[in-house]
C-alpha positions in Angstrom: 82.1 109.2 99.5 82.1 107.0 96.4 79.1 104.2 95.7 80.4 100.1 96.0 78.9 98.5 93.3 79.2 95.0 93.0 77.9 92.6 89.8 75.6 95.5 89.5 74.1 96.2 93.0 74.7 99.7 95.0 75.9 98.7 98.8 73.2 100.8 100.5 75.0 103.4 102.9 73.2 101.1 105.8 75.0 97.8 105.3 78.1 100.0 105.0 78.6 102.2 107.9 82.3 101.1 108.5 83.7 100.5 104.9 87.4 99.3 104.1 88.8 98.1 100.6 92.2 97.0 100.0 94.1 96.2 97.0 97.0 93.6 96.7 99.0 93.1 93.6 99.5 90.0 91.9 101.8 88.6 89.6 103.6 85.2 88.0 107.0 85.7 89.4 109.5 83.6 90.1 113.1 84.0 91.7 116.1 82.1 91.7 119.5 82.3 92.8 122.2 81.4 90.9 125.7 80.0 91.7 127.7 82.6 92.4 124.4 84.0 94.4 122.9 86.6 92.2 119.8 86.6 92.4 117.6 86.5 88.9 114.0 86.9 88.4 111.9 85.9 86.1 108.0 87.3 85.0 105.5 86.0 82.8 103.0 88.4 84.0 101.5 91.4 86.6 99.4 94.4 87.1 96.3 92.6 88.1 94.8 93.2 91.3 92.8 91.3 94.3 90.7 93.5 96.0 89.4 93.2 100.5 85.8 94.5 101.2 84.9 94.6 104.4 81.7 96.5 106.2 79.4 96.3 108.9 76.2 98.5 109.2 72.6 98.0 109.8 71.3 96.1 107.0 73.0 92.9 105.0 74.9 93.8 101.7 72.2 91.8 99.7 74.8 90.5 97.7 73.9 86.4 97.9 71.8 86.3 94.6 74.9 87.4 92.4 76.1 84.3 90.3 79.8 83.2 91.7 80.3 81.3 88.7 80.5 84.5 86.5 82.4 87.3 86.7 81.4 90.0 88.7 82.4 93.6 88.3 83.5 95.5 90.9 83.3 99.3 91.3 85.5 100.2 93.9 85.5 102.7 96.7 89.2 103.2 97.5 91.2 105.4 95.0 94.4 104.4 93.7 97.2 106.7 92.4 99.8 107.2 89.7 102.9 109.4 90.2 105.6 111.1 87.6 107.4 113.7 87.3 105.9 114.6 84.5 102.2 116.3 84.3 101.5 113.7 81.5 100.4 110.2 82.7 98.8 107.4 82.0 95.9 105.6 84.1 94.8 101.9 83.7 92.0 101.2 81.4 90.4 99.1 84.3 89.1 102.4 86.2 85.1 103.6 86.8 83.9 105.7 84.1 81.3 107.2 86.8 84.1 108.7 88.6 86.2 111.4 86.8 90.0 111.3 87.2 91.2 114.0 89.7 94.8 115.7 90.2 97.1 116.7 92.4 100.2 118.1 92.3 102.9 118.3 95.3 104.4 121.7 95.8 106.9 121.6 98.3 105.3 119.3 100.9 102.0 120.0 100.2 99.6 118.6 97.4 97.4 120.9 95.8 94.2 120.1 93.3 94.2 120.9 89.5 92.6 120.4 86.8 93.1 117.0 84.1 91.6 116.7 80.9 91.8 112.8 79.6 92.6 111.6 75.8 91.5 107.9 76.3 93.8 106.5 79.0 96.2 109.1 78.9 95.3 112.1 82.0 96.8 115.2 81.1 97.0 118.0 84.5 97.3 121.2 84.5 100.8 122.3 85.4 101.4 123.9 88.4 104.6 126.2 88.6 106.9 124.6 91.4 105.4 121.3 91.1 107.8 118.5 91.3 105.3 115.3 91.1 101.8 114.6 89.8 99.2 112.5 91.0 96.5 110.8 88.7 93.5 109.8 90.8 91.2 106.9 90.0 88.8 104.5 91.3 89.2 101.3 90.2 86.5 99.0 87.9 88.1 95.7 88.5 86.3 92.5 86.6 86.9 89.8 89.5 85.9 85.7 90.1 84.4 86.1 93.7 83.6 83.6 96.4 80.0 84.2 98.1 80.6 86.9 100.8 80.8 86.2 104.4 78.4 86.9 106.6 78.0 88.0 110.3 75.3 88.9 112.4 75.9 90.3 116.1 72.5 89.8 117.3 73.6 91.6 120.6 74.9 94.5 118.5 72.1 94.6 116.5 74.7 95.0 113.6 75.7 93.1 110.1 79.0 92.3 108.9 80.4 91.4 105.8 83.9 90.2 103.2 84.1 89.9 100.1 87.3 89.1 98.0 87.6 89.3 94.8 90.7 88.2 91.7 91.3 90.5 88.6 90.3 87.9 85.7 
């Protein structure tokens, strides 16, 4: 299991006993339909991210002293993928350097392991004879404005909650 950080502070294992992050793409893009009903689409811009925390444990998160007014970087738990064809890809610059890139590549049905060396952004796997897709592994570093997480304590429960919800500057 990976370690959350968020604006600098490790999510102790105890505050995070049921973990869950999401990632939702955003983008400027617009769509209209024309006359004769074609639709056209227009976009100034993508590829940036929000990303969902949510956990509950045994302790709080600790995470009310960050400053909200700031960005606040975001190492990420869940692993996102790239897939081609080819054994040569490229992985977004906004990824955790503690975290190595990993491969996979899918023989038949199944997806096997092997090995990547990286050249900057560009992740290199070992081919696999068979193969007919590769996987580039990653864990995202996302920079992100943030809202104060919520909170919630089930007294009953004797257990924390907590949200967070973070935008890709």
């Amino acid at each position: 299991m990976r370690n959350l950080v968020i604006g600098g502070i490790e999510v102790p294992v105890k505050a995070s006993h049921t973990l869950s992050q999401n990632y939702k793409p955003v983008q400027a893009v617009s769509r209209v339909r024309m006359g004769s009903g074609a639709l056209k689409q227009q976009t100034s811009w993508a590829d940036k991210l929000i990303t969902d925390i949510s956990a509950s444990g045994l302790l709080p998160a600790g995470l009310q002293m960050l400053d909200y007014s700031q960005p606040i970087i975001i190492k990420g738990v869940a692993e996102r993928t790239v897939t081609s064809a080819s054994n040569v890809i490229t992985v977004p610059t906004a990824r955790r350097a503690d975290y190595g890139v990993e491969g996979r590549a899918l023989v038949g049905d199944k997806w096997q392991i092997t090995a990547v060396s990286m050249g900057g952004d560009i992740a290199t796997l070992t081919i696999v004879a068979s193969a007919t897709a590769y996987q580039a592994i990653y864990w995202p570093e996302l920079t992100c404005y943030c809202d104060p997480p919520t909170d919630n304590r089930n007294a009953r429960a004797a257990v924390y909650s907590w949200d967070l919800v973070g935008e890709e500057i």
